[in-house]
N, C-alpha and C positions, 0 to 999 in steps of 0.2 A: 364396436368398441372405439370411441376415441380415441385422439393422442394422450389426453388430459388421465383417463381412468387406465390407458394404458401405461399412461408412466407410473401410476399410483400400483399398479398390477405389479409391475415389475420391480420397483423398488417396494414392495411387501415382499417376492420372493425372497427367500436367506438366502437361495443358492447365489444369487448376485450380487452379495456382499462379502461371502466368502471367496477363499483363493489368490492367487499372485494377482490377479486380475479384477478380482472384485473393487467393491468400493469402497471397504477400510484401506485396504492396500493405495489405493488410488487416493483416497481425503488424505491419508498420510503424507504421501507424495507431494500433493497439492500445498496441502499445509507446511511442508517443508518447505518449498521453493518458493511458495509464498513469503514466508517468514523468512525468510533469508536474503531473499530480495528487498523487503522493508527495513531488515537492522542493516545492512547494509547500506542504504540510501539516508539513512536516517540519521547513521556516523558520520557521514558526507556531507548528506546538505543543512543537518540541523544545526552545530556548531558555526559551521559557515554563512549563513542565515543570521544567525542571531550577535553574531560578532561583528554581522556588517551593520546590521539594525541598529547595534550598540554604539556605533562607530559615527553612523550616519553619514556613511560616503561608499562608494564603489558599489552601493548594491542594486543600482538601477540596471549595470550594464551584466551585474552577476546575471541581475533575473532575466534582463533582457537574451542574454546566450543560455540559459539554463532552459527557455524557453522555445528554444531551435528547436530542442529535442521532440516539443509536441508537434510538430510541425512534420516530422520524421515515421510513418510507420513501425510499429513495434515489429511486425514480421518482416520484414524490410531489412532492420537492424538484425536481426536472429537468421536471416538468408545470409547474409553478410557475414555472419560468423563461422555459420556452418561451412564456406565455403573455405574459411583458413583456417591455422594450425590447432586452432580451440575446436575444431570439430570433434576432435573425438576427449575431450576435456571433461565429459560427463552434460550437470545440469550450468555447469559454467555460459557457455552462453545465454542459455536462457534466462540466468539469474543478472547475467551482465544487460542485457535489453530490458528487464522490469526496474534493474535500476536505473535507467538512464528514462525510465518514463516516471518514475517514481520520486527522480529529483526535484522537476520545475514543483510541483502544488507545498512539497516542503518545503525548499529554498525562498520560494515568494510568499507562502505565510509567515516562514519563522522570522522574515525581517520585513515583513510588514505590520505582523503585531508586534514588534516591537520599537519601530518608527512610529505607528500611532498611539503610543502610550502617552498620555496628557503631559504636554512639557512643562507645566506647570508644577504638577506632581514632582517630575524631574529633578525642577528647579528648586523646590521645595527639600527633596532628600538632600539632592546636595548642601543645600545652605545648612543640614541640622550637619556636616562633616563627613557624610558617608564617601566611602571612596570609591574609587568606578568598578571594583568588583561586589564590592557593598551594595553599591546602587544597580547594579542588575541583575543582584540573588534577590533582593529583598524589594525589591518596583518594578522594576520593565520585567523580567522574567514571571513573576505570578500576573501582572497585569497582560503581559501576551497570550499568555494562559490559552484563552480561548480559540485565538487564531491559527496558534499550534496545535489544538484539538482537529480544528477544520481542516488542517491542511492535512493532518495524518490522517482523519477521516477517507481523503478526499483521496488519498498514495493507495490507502488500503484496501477500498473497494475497489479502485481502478485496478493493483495491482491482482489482486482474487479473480477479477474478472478478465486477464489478461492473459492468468496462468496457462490457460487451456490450449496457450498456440506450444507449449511441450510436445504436445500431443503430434503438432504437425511437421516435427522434427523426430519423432520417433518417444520422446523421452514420455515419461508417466502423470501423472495428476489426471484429475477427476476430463480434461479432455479426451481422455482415449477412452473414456466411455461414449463418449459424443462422437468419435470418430468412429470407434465400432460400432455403434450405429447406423452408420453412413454409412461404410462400408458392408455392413450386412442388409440393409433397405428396412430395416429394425426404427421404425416413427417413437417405438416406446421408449425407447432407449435412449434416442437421443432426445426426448422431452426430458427425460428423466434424468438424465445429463446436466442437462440446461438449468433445473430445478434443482439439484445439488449445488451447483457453483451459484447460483441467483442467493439460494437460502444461507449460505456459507456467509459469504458478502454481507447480506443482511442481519446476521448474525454477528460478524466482527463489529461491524458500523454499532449497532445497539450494544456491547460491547465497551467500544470505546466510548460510547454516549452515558454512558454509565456511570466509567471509568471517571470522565471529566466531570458528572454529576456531585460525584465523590469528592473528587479533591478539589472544588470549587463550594462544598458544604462549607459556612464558617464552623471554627473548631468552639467548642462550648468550654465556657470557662468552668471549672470545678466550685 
C-alpha cells in the first residue's frame, strides 16, 4: 500500500473524523485560527493600504517595513512568544505570528492597486466635482478591486498553509494530525494531513476566485 491509497484508506475511515481529535474537531480549529488571523490582518493592513494609496505618500516605506516581516520566520516569531508572558494566552500567539505574516501581501496590494488606478480616470472624477471620499468609493476603490482580491488570495492560502505550525506548539488545527503521524511512524496520516490543509487552501482560494468573479460581473440594467 502506498502513502497516496494510504492517506485515501484513512481519510475514508469515520472513526478518524470523529472525536476531540478527529478531523472535524481539527478543520474547526483550523478554520478558526485561520479566520481570525485573516480578519485581523485585514483590519490592519487594509484601511492602512488603501489610505496611503489614496494619499499617494508614505506608502513605500509602510511596505518597505511591512515587508521585514517575510523576511522573519513564522516559527521563529511563535518561539518568541512562547517563550513570554502570552504563553499560556491560548491560540493568541499563534494568531499574532499569522498576522504579522498575513500583513505585507495585503498592505502592498491594497496600495498598490490603488496607486495604479489610471490618473487620468482620477483626474477626470475630480474635474466632474467628486470629493476625495467620493472619488475613492466610486474609482480607485472598485478600480483596485482586483489587486485586493490578489493580495487576499495570496494572505489566505499562505495563512491556511501556515496554520499547521499550532501543532508544534501544542495547540489544534488540522497539524496535529500531521504530527501524530510523525510521532506514531503512521506515513498515512501524515499524507492525509498534508492533503486536508493543501485541499482546504485550495478550496478558499477558488472561493475567493468566485467571490471576485461575482462582484466584478457588470450589474444588468432592468
Amino acid at each position: 500500500m502506498n502513502a497516496v491509497s494510504g492517506a485515501w484508506a484513512w481519510l475514508a475511515d469515520g472513526a478518524n473524523w470523529a472525536g476531540a481529535d478527529g478531523v472535524r474537531q481539527r478543520l474547526a480549529e483550523h478554520l478558526y485560527v485561520s479566520g481570525l488571523a485573516l480578519l485581523v490582518a485585514c483590519a490592519l493592513a487594509l484601511p492602512l493600504g488603501l489610505w496611503l494609496g489614496h494619499l499617494g505618500r508614505g506608502g513605500t516605506v509602510a511596505i518597505n517595513v511591512s515587508n521585514v516581516g517575510r523576511a522573519v520566520p513564522v516559527f521563529a516569531v511563535l518561539a518568541l512568544f512562547m517563550v513570554s508572558p502570552l504563553r499560556n494566552a491560548g491560540y493568541v500567539p499563534t494568531v499574532t505570528a499569522l498576522v504579522l505574516f498575513a500583513v505585507p501581501p495585503l498592505l502592498t496590494h491594497a496600495y498598490v492597486g490603488v496607486r495604479e488606478v489610471d490618473r487620468a480616470v482620477v483626474e477626470a472624477a475630480r474635474g466632474m466635482g467628486m470629493s476625495g471620499g467620493q472619488l475613492f468609493r466610486r474609482v480607485e476603490l472598485p478600480l483596485a478591486r482586483p489587486q485586493l482580491m490578489t493580495g487576499l488570495r495570496s494572505a489566505t492560502v499562505q495563512v491556511i498553509a501556515t496554520a499547521t505550525i499550532a501543532a508544534m506548539v501544542g495547540q489544534g488545527g488540522l497539524g496535529r494530525i500531521i504530527t501524530a503521524g510523525f510521532a506514531t511512524y503512521d506515513t498515512a496520516q501524515v499524507v492525509a494531513g498534508a492533503l486536508l490543509v493543501a485541499l482546504l487552501a485550495l478550496l478558499a482560494e477558488a472561493a475567493l476566485v468566485g467571490t471576485d468573479r461575482l462582484l466584478g460581473r457588470p450589474e444588468r440594467k432592468a
